[in-house]
Structure formats: C-alpha cells, structure tokens
C-alpha positions in Angstrom: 132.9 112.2 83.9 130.6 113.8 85.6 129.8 112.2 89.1 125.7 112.4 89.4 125.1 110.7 85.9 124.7 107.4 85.2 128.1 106.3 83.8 129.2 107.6 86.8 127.0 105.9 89.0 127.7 102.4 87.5 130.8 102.9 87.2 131.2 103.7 90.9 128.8 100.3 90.9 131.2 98.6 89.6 134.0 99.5 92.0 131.7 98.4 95.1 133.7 94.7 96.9 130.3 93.2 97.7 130.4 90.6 100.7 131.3 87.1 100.2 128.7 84.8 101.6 130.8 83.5 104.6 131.6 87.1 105.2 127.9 88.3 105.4 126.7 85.4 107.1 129.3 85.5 109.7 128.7 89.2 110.1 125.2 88.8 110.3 125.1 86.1 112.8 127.7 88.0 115.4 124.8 91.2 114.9 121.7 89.0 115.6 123.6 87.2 118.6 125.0 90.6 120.2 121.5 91.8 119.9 119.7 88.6 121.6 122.3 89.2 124.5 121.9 92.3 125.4 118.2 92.0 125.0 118.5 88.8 127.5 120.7 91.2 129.9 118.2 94.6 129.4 115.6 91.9 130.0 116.7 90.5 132.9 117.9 93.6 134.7 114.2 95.3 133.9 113.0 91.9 136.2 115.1 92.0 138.6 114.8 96.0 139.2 110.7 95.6 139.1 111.2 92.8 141.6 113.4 95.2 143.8 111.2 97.7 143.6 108.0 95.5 144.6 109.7 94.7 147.7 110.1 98.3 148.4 106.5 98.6 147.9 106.9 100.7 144.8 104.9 100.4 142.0 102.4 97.4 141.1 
C-alpha cells in the first residue's frame, strides 16, 4: 500500500476518532472563553497603561 494514493488516504480516513459533539462543543467553548479573557485582561491593561501614561503627560 502505497501511502500517497488514495486507498491509502481513505484508509488513513477511516482510522481518524472524530470528536463527539459534547467533546467539541466543550472544547470549543473553554477556547472562545480563554480567548474573551485574555482579551478583557490585554484590554483592560492597554486602559489602564494609557491612563498612566496621560497622567505623566505622555502621549494624547
């Protein structure tokens, strides 16, 4: 059996364990809420650094 062909390839296919549905969804939810976190804490750290900065009189 030669590897690149395409009884190879669905036969490798074939071998794949796909996600369950609670397993994707529950992975995909724990990605989207990591992500909205750190974008609340990059967010918030961005504010209060520009505010620091303003009172320095850095910046506009």
């Amino acid at each position: 059996m030669k590897w690149f062909s395409i009884s190879g390839i669905s036969k490798e296919a074939k071998r794949i364990r796909w996600p369950k549905t609670k397993d994707l969804v529950s992975d995909s939810s724990e990605v989207i809420i990591f992500t909205l976190a750190f974008m609340a804490f990059f967010t918030l750290c961005e504010f209060i650094i520009a505010a620091l900065l303003k009172l320095a009189g850095i910046g506009v």
